[in-house]
N, C-alpha and C positions, 0 to 999 in steps of 0.2 A: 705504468698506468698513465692512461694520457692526460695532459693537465699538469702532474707533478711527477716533480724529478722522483726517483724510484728510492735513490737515497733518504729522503725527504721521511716519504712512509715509513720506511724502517726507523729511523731516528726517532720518529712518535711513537710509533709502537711500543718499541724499547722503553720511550721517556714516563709513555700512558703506564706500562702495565708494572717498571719498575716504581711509579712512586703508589700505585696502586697495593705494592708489591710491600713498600715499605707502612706503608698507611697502614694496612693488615695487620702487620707485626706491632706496631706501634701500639696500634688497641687492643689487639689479642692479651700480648705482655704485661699490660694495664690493668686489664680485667684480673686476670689471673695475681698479678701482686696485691687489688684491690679487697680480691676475695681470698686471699689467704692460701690459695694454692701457688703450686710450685712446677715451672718447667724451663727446661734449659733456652737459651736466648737463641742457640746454634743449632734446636731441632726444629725450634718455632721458625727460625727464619728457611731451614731446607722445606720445611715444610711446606709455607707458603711458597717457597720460590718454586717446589713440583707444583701446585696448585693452580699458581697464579701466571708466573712468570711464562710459565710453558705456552701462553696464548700468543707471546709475543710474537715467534716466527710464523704466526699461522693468522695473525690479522692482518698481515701484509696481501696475501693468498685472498683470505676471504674476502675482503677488501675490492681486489681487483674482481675477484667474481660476481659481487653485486655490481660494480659500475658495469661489467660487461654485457651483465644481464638484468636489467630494470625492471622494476613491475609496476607495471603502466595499466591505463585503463583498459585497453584493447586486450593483455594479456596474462591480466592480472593470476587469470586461474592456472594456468601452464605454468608462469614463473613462480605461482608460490608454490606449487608442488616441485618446482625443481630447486627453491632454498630451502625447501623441507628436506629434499635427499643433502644439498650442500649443507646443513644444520647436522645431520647425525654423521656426515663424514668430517665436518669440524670436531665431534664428540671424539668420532674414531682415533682423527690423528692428535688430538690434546690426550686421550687416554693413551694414547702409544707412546706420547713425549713423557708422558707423569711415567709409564712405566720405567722410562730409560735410567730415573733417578732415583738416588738411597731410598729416597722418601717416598716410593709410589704407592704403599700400601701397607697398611698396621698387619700384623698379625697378631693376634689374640692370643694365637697361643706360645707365640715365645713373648709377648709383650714389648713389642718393636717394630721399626718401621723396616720393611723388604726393599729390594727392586722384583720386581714382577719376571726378570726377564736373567735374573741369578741367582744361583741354589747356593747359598753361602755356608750350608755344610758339608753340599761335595764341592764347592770353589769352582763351579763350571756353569757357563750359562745354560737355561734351562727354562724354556718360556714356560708358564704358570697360565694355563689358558681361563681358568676359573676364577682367577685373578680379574683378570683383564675386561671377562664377565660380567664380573661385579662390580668393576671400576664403570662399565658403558650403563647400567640400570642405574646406578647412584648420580653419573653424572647428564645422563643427556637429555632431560628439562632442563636441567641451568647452563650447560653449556648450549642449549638450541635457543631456548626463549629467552636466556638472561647475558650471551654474550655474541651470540652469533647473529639475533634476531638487531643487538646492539648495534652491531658493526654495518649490517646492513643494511639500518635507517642511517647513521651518518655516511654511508658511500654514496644515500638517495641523497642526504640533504647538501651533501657537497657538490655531487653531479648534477642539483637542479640550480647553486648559487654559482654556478659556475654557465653552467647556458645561458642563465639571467643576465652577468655578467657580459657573456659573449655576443647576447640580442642587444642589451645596453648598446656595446663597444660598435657594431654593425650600427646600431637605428644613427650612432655618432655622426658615424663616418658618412650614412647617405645623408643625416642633415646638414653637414658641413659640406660635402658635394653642391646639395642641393642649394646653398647661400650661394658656392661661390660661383654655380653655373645663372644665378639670377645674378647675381652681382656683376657677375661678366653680360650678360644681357644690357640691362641697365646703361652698364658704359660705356657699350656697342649702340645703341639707342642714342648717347651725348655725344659720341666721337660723329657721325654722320651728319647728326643736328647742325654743329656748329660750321661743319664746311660747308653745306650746302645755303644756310644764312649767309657765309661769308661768299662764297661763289657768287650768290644773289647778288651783293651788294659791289664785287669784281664786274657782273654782267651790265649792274646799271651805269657804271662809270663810266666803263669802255666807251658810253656815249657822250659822255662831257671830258673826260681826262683822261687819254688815255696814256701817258707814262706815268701817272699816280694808277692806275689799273695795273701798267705793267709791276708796279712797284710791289703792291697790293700781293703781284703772284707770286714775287720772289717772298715775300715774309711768308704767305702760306704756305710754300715748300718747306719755309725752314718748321715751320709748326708740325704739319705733316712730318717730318722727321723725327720731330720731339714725342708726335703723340705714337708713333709708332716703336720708337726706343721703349715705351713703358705699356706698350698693350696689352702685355699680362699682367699688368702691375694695377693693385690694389689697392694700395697706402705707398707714400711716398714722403717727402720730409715738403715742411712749408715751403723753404727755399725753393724747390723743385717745382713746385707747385706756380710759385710765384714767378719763375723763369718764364712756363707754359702762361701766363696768364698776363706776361708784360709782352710775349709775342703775338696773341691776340692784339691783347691795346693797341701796340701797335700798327698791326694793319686797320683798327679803326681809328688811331689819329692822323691816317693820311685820306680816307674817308672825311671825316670830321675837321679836319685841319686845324682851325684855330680858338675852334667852338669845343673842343676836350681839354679838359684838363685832368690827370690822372695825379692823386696824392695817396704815397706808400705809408701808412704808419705802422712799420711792425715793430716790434721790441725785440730787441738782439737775442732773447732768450727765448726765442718764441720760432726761430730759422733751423733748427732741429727737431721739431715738433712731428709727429708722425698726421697725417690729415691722407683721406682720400683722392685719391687722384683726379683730377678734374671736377673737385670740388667747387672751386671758386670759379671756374672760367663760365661756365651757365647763371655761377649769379652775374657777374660782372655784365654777361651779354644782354641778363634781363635788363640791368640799369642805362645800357647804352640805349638795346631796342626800344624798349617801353618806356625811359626815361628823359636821355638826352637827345634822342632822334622829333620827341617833342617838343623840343625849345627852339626857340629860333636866333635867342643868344648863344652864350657862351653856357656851358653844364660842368659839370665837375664831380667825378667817381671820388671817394675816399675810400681805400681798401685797411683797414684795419686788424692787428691780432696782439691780444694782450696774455699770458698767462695768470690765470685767477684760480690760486690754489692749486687744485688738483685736475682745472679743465683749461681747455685752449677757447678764448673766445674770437672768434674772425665775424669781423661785417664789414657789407660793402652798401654804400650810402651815395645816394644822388641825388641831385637837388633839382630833378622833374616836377609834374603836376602833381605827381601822390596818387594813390589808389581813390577808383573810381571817377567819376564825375568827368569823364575825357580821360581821365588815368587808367592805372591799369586796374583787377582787380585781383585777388590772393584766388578765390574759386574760381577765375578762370583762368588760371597759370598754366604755362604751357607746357609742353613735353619737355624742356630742359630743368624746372621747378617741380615737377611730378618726379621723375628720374633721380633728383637730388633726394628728392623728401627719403623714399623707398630706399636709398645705397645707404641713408642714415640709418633708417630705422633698421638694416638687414645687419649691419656694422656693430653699431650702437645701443641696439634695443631704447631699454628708457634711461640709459645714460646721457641722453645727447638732450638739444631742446632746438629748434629753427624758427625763427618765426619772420615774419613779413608783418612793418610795421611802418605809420607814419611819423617819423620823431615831431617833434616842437617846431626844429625852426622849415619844417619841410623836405618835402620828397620823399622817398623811400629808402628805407634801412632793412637790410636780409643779415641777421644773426643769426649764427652758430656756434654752440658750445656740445664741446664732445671732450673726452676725459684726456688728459696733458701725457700724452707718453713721446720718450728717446724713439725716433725713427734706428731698426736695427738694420742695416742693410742685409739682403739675400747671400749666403756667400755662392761665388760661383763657381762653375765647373768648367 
């Protein structure tokens, strides 16, 4: 049967109809000691085992025949008239198994139980057709409605938690598709962003300096190389992170020359941490663009990352004019601030928190807390 291993079914079968089998015996025997009568433990249990037990090698069979053949809305009337014939041929072959045993049938007038299909005064088999008869009108309302009708709602109700399960496992898989192809979007949107800001800023040089230009090109190859070592890459470790984002600085402290100052505060337990790829380097650009590019002294980036409990917190902090008022503003953030919000939230759900914020002693501060996990690396191939 498709779904489960074939052994599987027989093993419950077996497990179903013998404690089924014992449960029987258990209260028959009870009764009967309760109320004073008297019968052997060894006829009572053949008894039930011709009765009962004989269902077992046939609800494996009927089993597979409801999953094969469902009844459904479209064909509901066809299929039940075809588990009404598969109902009296379950009757059929459960009275042929009960024939095969001591116990298939009383006879009254010797006062004992037969087999249906041996003549035990000429000691030759000898089918009992009258027998057999009388075995299918006694048994086949409870063998059709009371075990067969049984068997063939649980093959319904396994085969419908089973598609359930399988629509589940499907709707999974295209949501996780679907993240990671907007997620790949998203990072294809920042990877483009940043070169062509920075090419901007290469094109304007060329006309004041031009071996700090030249300079300029060589760091952005080597960037270029870093961002393309990790272009399918998703999550990546701080450290990594931090690599790709002092190669940036970089090419803007030769831009900026004496007017940046870049200060690292991470905590050594915090350089394993697993964090989105090109997380930081869109904030850092916002605090350069919108922050030190308006000062006409000297500015100063503070990139920070602490572990707090069970989250990672990173911000990056500059001591520009602050939001609004000539500053910049949070609603109208660019495509590298929109871009980050979205990889959070697709990432993170409401695990994470971001915000854009003016501290006390000025400029602006972009916090991030997303939840503290060991970066695993991919293994490769």
């Amino acid at each position: 049967m498709p779904g489960e291993p074939l052994w599987l079914i027989w093993v419950v079968s077996f497990g179903v109809w013998a404690f089924v089998t014992l449960a029987s015996v258990a209260s028959i025997y009870e009764l009967y000691h309760s109320t004073g009568g008297s019968i052997r433990f060894r006829d009572l249990l053949g008894l039930e085992c011709s009765e009962i037990l004989t269902y077992f090698p046939l609800t494996p069979f009927a089993f597979a025949f409801a999953t094969r053949y469902p009844v459904q809305r479209a064909n509901w009337m066809r299929r039940a008239l075809l588990h009404l014939a598969g109902g009296l041929s379950f009757t059929v072959a459960h009275i042929t198994l009960r024939g095969l045993t001591p116990y298939g049938y009383w006879d009254a007038q010797i006062r004992g139980w037969i087999c249906p299909v041996w003549d035990s005064h000429a000691h030759a088999f000898r089918i009992q057709w009258h027998v057999f008869r009388q075995l299918f009108f006694r048994s086949v309302v409870d063998d059709t409605t009371g075990t067969y009708v049984a068997i063939v709602l649980i093959a319904h109700a396994v085969s419908y938690y089973r598609r359930f399960r399988e629509r589940e496992l499907r709707t999974s898989q295209l949501e996780t598709q679907l993240a990671k192809a907007h997620l790949q979007a998203l990072k294809s949107q920042l990877q483009p962003h940043f070169l062509f800001n920075t090419l901007h800023s290469i094109s304007a040089l060329m006309l004041t300096d031009v071996p700090a230009a030249d300079k300029m090109m060589a760091r952005l190859s080597d960037l270029l190389r870093m961002s393309l070592e990790d272009s399918e890459t998703q999550l990546t470790t701080l450290s990594r992170e931090l690599e790709f984002v002092n190669g940036y600085l970089g090419i803007e402290n030769i831009r900026f020359e004496d007017r940046l100052e870049i200060v690292l505060d991470i905590a050594p337990d915090t350089l394993d941490a697993e964090v989105p790829h090109l997380l930081l380097q869109p904030l850092v650009e916002n605090a350069v663009q919108h922050g030190i590019s308006r000062l006409s002294s000297g500015g100063e980036i503070r990139v920070a990352a602490r572990r707090d409990g069970h989250s990672l917190r990173l911000s990056i902090r500059d001591n520009g004019p602050g939001l609004g008022k000539g500053g910049r503003s949070e609603s109208g953030a660019g495509l590298g601030l929109k871009a980050t919000k979205e990889r959070l939230e697709t990432l993170f759900g409401n695990t994470h928190t971001f915000e854009i914020c003016t501290p006390a002693e000025g400029g602006v501060e972009a916090s991030v807390r997303i939840p503290f996990r060991v970066h695993q690396a991919s293994p490769t191939t």
